[in-house]
C-alpha positions in Angstrom: 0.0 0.0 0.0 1.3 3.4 -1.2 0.7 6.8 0.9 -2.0 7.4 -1.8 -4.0 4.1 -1.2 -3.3 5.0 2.4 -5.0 8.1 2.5 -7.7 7.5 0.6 -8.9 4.1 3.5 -8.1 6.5 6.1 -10.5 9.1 4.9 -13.5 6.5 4.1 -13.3 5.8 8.0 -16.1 7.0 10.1 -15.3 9.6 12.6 -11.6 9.5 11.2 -10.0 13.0 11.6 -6.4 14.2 9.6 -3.8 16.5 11.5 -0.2 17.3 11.1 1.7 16.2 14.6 4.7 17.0 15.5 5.1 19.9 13.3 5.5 17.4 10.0 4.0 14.0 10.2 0.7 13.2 8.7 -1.7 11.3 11.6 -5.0 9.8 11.3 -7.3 9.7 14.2 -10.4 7.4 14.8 -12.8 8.5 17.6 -15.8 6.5 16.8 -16.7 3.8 19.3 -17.9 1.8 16.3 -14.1 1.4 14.6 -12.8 1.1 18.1 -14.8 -2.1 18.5 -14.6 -3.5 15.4 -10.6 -3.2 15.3 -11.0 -4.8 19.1 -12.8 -7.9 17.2 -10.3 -7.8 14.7 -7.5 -8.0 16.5 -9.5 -11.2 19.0 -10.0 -12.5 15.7 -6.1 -12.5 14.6 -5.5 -13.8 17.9 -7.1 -17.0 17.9 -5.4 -17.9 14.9 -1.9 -17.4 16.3 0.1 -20.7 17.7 -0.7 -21.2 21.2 2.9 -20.9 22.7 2.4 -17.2 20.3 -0.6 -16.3 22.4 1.1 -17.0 26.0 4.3 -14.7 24.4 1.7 -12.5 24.1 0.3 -12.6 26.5 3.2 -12.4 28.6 2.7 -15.7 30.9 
């Protein structure tokens, strides 16, 4: 994915929000309880699918 391609997901988000930081790098911010939950699930869903001994690294135990 190019800067472009980038851009152009970030923007389709809902509630997502552009700012410069830092005086010169480009940052995308999501605020919507929605995308917060659905990258929660996401990431469960990545999860499971990891090696067990991956999931206790992890997990740190």
């Amino acid at each position: 994915m190019n800067l472009t391609k980038a851009k152009a997901y970030c923007r389709k988000l809902p509630g997502a929000t552009e700012d410069i930081k830092w005086e010169s790098n480009l940052v995308f911010s999501i605020g919507d309880v929605e995308v917060a939950q659905l990258l929660k699930r996401s990431y469960e869903l990545v999860f499971a699918k990891l090696t067990k001994k991956l999931q206790r690294e992890i997990q740190g135990t």
